[in-house]
C-alpha positions in Angstrom: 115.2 86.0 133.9 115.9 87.6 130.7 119.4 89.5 130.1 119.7 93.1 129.2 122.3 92.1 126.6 118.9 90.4 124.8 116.5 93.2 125.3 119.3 95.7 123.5 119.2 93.0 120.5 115.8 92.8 119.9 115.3 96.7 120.4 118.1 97.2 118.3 116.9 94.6 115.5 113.4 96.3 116.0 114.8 99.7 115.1 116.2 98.3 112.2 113.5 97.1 110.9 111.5 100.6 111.7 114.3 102.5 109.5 114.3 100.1 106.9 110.3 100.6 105.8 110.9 104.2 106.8 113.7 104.6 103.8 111.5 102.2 101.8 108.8 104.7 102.2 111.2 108.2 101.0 112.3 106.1 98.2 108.9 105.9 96.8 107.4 109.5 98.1 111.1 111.5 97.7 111.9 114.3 96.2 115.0 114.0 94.0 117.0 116.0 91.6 119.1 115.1 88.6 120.2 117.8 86.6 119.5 121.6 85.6 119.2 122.3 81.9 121.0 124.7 80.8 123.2 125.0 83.8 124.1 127.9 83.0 123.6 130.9 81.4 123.7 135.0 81.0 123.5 137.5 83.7 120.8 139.0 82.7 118.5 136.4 83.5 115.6 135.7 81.7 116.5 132.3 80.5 113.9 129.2 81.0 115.8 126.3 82.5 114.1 122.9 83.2 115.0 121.3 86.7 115.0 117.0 86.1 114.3 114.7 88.9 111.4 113.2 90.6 108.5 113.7 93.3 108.2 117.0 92.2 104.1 117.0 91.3 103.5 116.5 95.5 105.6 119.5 96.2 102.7 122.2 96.1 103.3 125.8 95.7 107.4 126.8 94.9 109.6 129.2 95.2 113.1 128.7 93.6 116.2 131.0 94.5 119.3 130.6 92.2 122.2 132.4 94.2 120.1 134.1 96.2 117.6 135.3 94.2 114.0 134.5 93.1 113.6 132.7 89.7 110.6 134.1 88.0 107.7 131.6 86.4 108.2 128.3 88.6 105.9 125.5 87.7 105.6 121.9 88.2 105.7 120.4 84.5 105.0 116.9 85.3 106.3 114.7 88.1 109.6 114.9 86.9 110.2 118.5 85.1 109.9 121.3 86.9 110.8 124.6 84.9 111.6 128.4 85.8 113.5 131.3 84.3 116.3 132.4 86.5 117.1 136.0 87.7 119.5 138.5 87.1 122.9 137.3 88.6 124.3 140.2 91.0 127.7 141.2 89.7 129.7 139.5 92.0 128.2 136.1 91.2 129.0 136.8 87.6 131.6 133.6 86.4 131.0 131.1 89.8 128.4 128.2 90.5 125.7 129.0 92.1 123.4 126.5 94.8 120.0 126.4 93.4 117.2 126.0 96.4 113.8 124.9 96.2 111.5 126.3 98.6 108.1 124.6 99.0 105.2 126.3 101.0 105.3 123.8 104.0 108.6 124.7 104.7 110.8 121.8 103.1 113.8 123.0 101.5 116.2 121.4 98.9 119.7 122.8 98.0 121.6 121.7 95.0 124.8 122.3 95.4 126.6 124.7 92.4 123.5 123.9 90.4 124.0 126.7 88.1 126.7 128.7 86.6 126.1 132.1 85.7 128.0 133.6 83.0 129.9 136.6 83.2 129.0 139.7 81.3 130.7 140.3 78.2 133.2 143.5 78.1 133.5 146.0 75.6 136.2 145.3 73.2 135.7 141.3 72.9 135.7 139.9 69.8 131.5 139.1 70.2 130.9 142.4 71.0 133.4 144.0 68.1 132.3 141.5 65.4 128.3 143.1 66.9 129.4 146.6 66.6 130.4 145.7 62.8 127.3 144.1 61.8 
């Protein structure tokens, strides 16, 4: 006669087991980020900016929003660059972080958390501007 208490051990070792090739398996094939570059810029947009990590040449096609909004340009460098140039920040993003997501076109999606920073415009009257207007 063989007791429960035994069966529950060896499912429970055996699930264990499972999990442990499983995360052995999305450390080699995972996607991972490590840092945006510039992170951060004008509100204008236009700006390249390189994403860092790795996994990224498996990801297929892209789609990148920073804030919201679609990044223009996306690409796959290599396995572990990825580069885009971001959008125009709306105004009331203007001075926070902003998550960055990466979309792929089998319907993964990655957020990174206040990825990017977009500036805030300058104002008429600061001394950038001025020491412009006098040049």
């Amino acid at each position: 006669m063989v007791r429960s208490g035994n069966v529950r051990l060896g499912m429970w070792v055996a699930g264990l087991a499972g999990l442990l090739l499983a995360a052995e398996g999305c450390k080699k094939e995972g996607v991972f980020f490590h840092s945006i570059n510039p992170d951060s810029g004008r509100p204008s947009g236009g700006q390249e900016v390189r994403i860092r990590g790795s996994g990224f040449r498996n990801l297929g096609g892209l789609e990148v929003r920073i804030g919201g909004k679609v990044a223009t340009n996306v690409g796959v460098v290599d396995d572990e660059t990825m580069q885009l140039t971001t959008p125009e920040c709306r105004e009331a993003d203007q001075g926070h972080r902003l998550d960055v997501f990466v979309l792929t076109n089998e319907g993964r999606s990655y957020r990174i958390p206040e990825g990017f920073l977009c500036n805030r415009s300058e104002q008429p009257g600061t001394p950038n501007n001025e020491l412009q207007r006098r040049l």
